[in-house]
C-alpha positions in Angstrom: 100.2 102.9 84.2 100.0 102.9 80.5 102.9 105.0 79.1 104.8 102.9 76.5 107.7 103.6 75.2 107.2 106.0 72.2 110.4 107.9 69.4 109.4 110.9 70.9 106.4 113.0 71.9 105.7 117.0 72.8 108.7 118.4 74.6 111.2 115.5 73.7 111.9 116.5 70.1 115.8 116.1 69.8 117.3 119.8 68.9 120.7 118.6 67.3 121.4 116.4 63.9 123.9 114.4 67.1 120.7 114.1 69.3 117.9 113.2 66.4 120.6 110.4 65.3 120.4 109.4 68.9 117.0 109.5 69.6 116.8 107.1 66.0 118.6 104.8 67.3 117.2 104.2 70.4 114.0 104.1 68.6 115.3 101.6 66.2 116.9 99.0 69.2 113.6 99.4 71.2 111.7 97.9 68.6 113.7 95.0 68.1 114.0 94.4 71.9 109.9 94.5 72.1 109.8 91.9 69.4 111.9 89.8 70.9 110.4 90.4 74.6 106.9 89.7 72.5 108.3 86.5 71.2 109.9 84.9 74.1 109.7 87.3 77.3 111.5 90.3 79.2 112.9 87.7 81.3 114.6 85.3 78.6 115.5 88.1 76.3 119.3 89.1 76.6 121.2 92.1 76.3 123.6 90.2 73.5 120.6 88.9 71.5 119.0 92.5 71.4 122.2 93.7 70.4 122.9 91.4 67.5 119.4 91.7 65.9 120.0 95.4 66.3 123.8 95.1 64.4 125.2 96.5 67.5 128.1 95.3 69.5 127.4 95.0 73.4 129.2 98.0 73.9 127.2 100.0 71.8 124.2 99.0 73.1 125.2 100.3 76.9 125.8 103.4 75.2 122.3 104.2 74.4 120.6 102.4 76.8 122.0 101.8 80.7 120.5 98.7 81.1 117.5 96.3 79.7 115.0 97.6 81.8 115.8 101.2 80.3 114.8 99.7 76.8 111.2 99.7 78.5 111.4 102.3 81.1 113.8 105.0 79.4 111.8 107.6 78.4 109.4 107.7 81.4 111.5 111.3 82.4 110.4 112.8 79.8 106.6 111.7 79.8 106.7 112.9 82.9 108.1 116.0 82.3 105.3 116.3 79.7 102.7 115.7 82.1 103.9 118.2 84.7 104.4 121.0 81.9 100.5 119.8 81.0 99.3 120.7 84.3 101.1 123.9 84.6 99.5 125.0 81.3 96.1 124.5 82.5 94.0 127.5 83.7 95.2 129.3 86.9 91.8 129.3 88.3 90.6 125.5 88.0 90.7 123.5 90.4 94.2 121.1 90.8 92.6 118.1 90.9 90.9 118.9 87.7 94.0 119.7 86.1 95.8 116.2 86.9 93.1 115.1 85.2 93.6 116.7 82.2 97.3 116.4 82.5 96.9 112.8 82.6 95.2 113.4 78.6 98.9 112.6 77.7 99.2 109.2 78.7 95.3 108.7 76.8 97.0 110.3 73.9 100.1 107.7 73.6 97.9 104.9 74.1 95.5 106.4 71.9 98.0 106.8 69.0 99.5 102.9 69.3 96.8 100.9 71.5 98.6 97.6 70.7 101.9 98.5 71.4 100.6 100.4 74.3 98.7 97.3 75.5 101.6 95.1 75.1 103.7 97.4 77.4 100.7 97.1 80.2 100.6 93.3 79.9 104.5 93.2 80.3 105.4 94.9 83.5 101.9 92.7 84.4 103.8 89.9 84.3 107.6 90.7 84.5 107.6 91.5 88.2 111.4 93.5 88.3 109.7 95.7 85.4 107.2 96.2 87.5 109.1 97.7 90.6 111.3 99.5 88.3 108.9 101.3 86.9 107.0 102.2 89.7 110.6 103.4 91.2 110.9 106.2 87.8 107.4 107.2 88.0 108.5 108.2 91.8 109.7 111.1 89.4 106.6 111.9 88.3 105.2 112.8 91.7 108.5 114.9 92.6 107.6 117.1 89.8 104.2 117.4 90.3 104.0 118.1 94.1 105.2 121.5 93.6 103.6 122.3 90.6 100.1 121.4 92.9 101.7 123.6 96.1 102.0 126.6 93.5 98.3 126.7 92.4 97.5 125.9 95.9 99.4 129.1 97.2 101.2 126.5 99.7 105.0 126.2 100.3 106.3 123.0 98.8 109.1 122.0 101.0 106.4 122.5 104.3 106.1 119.0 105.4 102.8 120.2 107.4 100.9 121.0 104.2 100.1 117.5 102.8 97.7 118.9 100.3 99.6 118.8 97.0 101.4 115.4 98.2 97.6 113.8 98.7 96.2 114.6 95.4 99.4 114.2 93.3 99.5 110.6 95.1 95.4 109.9 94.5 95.9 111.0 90.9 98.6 108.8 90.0 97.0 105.7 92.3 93.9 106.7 89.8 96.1 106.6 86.7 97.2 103.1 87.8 93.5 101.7 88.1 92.6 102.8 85.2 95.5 101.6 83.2 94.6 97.9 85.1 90.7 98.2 83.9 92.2 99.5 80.1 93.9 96.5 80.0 91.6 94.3 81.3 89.2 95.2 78.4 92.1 94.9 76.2 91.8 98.4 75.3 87.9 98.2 74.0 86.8 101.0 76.3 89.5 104.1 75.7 91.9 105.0 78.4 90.2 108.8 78.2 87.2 107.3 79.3 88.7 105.5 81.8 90.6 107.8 83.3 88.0 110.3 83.4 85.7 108.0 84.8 88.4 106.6 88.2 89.5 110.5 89.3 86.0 111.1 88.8 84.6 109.2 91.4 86.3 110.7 94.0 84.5 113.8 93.2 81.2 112.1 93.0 
């Protein structure tokens, strides 16, 4: 689904002069790695040639980032932590599913704010297949914070494996969210990924 990697966004603002410097820096070697992955692929692009167009030794670079894919992936914790706190804002008294909905208005809002860079994310894990499956391992993540966000507003008990409720939309939302990130960039972004969005989780309303 379209969430690409971004400085930072509601929620992530670094607190500390030691964590903005951080959070810089990881900003700064991100956009040189997604040059170079624009210019010759994930797949060919190495940790040492990343770090030497960033200045940094190979050591350094490990110590902001764990591995390559986390140059991609590494702030997907936090956009989904941003997605859950979205949903637990919405109105007590609206119905779940329509909250997903509108807690998904934070992925449209990052690919609304950089659509090419955002596009260029999409088309990547497209075609790097261990990209692919590493992402869809973090945004496991995503599901584990929003299933019991979804039991609270349904009154239900989050660790009852009976109740599959929350588990079943939280799943169909995010299996929504991936459609309409594959027809966004299909169109290459003409029609928005609001629109989208809106118009996959609603036809299972229909």
């Amino acid at each position: 689904m379209a969430d690409a990697p971004r400085p930072h966004g509601p929620g992530t603002t670094p607190s500390t002069l030691r964590d903005r410097t951080r959070q810089a820096m990881r900003a700064e070697v991100s956009a040189v790695a997604f040059r170079l992955f624009a210019e010759q692929g994930f797949d060919k692009t190495t940790v040492d040639q990343i770090a030497a167009e960033a200045g940094l030794s190979r050591a350094t670079f490990f110590r902001y980032f764990g591995t390559k894919e986390d140059v991609v992936l590494g702030n997907l914790e936090d956009l989904g932590r941003e997605i859950a706190a979205a949903f637990a804002a919405r109105p007590a008294d609206e119905r779940p599913w329509d909250s997903l909905l509108r807690a998904f208005d934070v992925l449209a809002q990052v690919n609304a704010d950089d659509p090419d860079r955002s596009l260029a994310f999409v088309r990547m894990l497209s075609d790097t297949p261990s990209l692919k499956a590493r992402h869809w391992e973090k945004q496991q993540a995503w599901r584990d914070l929003l299933v019991p966000e979804v039991s609270r507003r349904l009154g239900a008990d989050p660790a009852d494996a009976e109740d599959t409720r929350a588990r079943a939309l939280v799943a169909s939302a995010l299996a929504c969210a991936e459609v309409a990130t594959d027809a966004w960039k299909a169109c290459d972004g003409k029609t928005p990924y609001s629109v989208l969005i809106d118009r996959t989780m609603g036809a299972l309303t229909a």
